[in-house]
N, C-alpha and C positions, 0 to 999 in steps of 0.2 A: 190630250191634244194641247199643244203648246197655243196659252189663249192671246200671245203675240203675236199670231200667224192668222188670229183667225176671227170674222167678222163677227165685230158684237152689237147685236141690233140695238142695246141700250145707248148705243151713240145715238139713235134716234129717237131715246124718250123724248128730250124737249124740241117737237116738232116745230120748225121755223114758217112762217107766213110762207113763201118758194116752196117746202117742202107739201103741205097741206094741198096748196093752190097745183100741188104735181100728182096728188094723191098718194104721196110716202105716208101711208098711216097701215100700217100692221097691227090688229087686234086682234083678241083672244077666237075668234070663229075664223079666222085665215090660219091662226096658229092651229088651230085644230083640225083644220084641214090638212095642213103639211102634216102633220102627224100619221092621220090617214094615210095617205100619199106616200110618205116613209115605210107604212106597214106592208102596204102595195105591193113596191119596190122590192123590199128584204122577201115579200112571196114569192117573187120574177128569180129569185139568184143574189140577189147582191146583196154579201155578206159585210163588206170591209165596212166599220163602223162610223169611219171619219168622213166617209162619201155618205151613208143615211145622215149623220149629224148634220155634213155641210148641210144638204137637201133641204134636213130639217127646220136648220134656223134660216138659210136665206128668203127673205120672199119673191117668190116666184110671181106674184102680180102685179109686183113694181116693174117687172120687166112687159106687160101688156100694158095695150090701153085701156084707159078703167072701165069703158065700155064691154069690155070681156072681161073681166076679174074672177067672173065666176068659172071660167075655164081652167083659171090656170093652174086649179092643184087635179085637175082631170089627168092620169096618164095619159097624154098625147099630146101633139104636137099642133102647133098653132100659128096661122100667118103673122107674120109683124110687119107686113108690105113689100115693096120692090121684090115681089116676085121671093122670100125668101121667108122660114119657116123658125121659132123657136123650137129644138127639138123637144121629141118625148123625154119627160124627165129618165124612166127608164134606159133611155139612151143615153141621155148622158152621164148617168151613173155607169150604165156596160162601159162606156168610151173611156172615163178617168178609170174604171175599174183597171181594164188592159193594159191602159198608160202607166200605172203600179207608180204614181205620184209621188217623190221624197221632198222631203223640207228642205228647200232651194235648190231644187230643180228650177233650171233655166227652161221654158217653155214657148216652144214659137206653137200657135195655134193658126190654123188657116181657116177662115172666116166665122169674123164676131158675131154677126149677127146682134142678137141682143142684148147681149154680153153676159149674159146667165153664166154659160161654160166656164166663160174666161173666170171669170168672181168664182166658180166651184173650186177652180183649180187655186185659185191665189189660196182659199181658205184652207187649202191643204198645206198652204207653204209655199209654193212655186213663185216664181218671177215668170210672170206671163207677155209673151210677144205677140199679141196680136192683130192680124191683116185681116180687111173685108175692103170687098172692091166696090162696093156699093158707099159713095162718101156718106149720104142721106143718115144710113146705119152707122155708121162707121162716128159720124158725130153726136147721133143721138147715145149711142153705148156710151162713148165718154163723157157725156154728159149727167148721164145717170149713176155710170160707178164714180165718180168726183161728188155729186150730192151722197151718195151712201158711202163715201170715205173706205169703197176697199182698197185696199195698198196694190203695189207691184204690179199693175198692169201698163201696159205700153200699147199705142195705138196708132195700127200702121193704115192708111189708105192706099191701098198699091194693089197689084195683080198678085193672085198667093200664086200662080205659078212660079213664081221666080223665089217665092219665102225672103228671108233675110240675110243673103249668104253675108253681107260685111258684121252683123251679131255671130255670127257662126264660130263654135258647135252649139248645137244646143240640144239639153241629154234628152228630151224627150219633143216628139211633132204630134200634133192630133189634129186630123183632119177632119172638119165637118160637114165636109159636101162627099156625092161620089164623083169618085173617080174611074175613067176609063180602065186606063193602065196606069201600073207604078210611077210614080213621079221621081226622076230620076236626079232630076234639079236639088229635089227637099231630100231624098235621101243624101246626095251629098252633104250635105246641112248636119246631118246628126253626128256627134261626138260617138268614139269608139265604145260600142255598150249600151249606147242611147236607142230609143225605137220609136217609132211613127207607128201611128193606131190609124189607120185607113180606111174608107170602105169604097170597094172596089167592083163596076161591074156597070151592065148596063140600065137596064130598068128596076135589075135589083140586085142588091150591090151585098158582096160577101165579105165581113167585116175581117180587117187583116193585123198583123203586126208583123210587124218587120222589125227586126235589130242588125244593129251593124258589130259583125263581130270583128273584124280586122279592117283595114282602107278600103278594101276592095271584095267584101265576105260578110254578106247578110244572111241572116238566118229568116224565114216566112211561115207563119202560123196562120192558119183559115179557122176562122171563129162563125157565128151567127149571118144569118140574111137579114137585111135590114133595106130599107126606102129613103134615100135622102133626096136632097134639090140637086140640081147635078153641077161639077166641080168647073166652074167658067172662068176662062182668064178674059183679059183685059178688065179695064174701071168705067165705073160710070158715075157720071158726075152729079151732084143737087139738081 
C-alpha cells in the first residue's frame, strides 16, 4: 500500500495538550483489540487486505465518546447521537468491499456520520465528498479528521438527496443510510463505469450496486440484508 495514501497513526506519537484533553491516545490494549476485530471480520468474508489494514491501524474509539471506548472494537454498531448510528465495522468493510476502492477514486459518500467510513475510504486512496444533514455531525466529523490529519476529505452539510451534482462524475457513491428506492438524482452523479453501493428496502434493506454502464444503462446486483437508519432528506440545524 502506497504509505502516501494512507494514515499513519505515528503522526500521533507526540500527543498535544488538545489531543490528550480529546482522548486521542491509542495504546497497545486498543491496538490489540483492532487486531481481534480485524480477525473477526476476515472470519465474516472480507478478504481484500487494504480494508482489514485500513480497520487495523485506524482507531475506531476516537470516533466514540470516551464514555464507551470499550465498545468500539465490538462488531456492531453504535449510537453517536441525533438519532444516528456508527456502523458495524463489518459493515463498513462489506460496503468499501462492494465500492472495489482505487487510488484516486473521486468519492461522494452520503452521510458522514462520524466520519469512520469517510477516513477508511481516504486510506485506501480516494478523494472523499462527503454530505450529512445533521450540521451537529457534520462539524464534529471535521473536526476530528482535521486533529487526526487524514487527507482528502471534504465536508458537505446539505440534504444527500440532491448529492453533489456541480462535483459531478464521481466514479464511485456509497450510501449509508437505507434507502426506499433507487435514487435517481445520485445515480445521475456517477461517471460511466462508476457504481453506488446502496442499501435498499424498508425495515430491512438489501444491499445493492448499481454501475452505470452507458448515459442511460445501469447494470444492479443484490448482495446481503442488512439494518441501517433510514435515508432522510432535508438538514437539521445545531
Amino acid at each position: 500500500m502506497d504509505k502516501d495514501y494512507f494514515y499513519d497513526p505515528r503522526k500521533l506519537t507526540k500527543i498535544t495538550a488538545g489531543q490528550k484533553r480529546a482522548g486521542l491516545v491509542d495504546s497497545y490494549r486498543h491496538k490489540g483489540m483492532r487486531k481481534r476485530l480485524v480477525q473477526k471480520i476476515a472470519k465474516k468474508g472480507i478478504q481484500d487486505k487494504r480494508i482489514l489494514e485500513a480497520i487495523g491501524t485506524l482507531p475506531r474509539h476516537f470516533f466514540l465518546d470516551k464514555a464507551f471506548e470499550e465498545w468500539a472494537y465490538q462488531d456492531k454498531p453504535f449510537p453517536i447521537g441525533n438519532e444516528q448510528t456508527i456502523s458495524q465495522p463489518y459493515t463498513v468493510a462489506y460496503q468499501t468491499a462492494l465500492l472495489q476502492v482505487e487510488k484516486g477514486d473521486k468519492i461522494l459518500e452520503i452521510g458522514t456520520g462520524s466520519g469512520y467510513q469517510a477516513s477508511i475510504l481516504s486510506m485506501l486512496g480516494a478523494h472523499v465528498y462527503t454530505i450529512e444533514r445533521q450540521e451537529a455531525l457534520s462539524l464534529s466529523a471535521k473536526k476530528l479528521i482535521k486533529e487526526l490529519r487524514i487527507p482528502r476529505i471534504h465536508f458537505y452539510f446539505k440534504d444527500g438527496f440532491e448529492g453533489l451534482p456541480y462535483l459531478a462524475p464521481f466514479d464511485k457513491i456509497l450510501v449509508t443510510a437505507g434507502a426506499t428506492q433507487k435514487p435517481d438524482i445520485l445515480l445521475q452523479q456517477l461517471a460511466i463505469g462508476g457504481h453506488i453501493v446502496i442499501p435498499i428496502g424498508q425495515d430491512i434493506q438489501v444491499m445493492h450496486r448499481i454501475t452505470r454502464i452507458a448515459e442511460h444503462e445501469f447494470k444492479e446486483e443484490l448482495f446481503d440484508n442488512f439494518k441501517f437508519v433510514p435515508f432522510l432528506g432535508g438538514i437539521v440545524k445545531r
